[in-house]
C-alpha positions as CSV (number, residue, x, y, z in Angstrom):
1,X,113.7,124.5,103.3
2,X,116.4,121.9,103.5
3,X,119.2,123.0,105.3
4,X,122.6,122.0,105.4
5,X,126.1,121.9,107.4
6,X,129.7,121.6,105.7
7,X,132.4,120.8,108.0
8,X,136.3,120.1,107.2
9,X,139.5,121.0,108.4
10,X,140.0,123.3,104.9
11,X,138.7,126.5,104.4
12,X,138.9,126.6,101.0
13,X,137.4,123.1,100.7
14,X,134.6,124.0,103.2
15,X,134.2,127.5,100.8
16,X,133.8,125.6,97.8
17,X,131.8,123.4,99.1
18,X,128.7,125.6,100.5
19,X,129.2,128.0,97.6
20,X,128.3,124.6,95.3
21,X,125.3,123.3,97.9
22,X,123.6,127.4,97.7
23,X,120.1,127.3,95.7
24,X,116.7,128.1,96.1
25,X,114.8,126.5,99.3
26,X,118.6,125.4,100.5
27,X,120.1,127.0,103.2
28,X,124.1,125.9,104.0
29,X,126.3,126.5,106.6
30,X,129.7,126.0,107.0
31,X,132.5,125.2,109.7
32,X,136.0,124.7,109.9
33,X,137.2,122.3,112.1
34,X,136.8,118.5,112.7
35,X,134.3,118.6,115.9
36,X,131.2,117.6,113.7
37,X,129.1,117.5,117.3
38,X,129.9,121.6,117.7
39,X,129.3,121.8,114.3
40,X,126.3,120.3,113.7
41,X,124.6,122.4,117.4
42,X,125.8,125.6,115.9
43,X,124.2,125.0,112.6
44,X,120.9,123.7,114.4
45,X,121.0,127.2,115.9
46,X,121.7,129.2,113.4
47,X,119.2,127.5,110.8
48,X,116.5,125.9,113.0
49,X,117.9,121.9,112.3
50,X,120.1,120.8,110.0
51,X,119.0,118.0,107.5
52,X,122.6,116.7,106.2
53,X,126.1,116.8,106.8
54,X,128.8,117.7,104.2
55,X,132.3,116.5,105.1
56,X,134.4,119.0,102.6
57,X,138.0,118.1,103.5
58,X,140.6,116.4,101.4
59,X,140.6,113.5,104.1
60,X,136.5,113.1,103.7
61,X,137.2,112.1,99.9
62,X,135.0,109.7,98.7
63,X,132.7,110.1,101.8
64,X,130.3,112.1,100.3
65,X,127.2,113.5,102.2
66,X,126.1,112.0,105.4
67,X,122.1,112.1,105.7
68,X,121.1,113.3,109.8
């Protein structure tokens, strides 16, 4: 199972942007906020690692995922 974290500073990006990474064998969490250290240990807790990093925020445009 690949597993995922989204992290920004807007809910409603950080929403849209798990709902959109959800499928089969894909497990996505996301955090609002811009401390992508707490992030990232809460989603390694809560899914066992995490394989990728989303940044979903308006500032992270263009960034795209960031591979662990």
């Amino acid at each position: 199972m690949q597993a995922l974290v989204v992290i920004g500073r807007d809910a409603r990006a950080v929403g849209r942007a798990v709902r959109s990474r959800r499928a089969p064998g894909v497990a996505v969490a996301g955090f609002v906020g811009d401390d992508e250290d707490a992030a990232r240990q809460m989603a390694e807790e809560m899914l066992g690692g995490v394989d990728e990093v989303v940044l979903a925020d308006e500032s992270a445009r263009g960034r795209g995922p960031r591979p662990v």
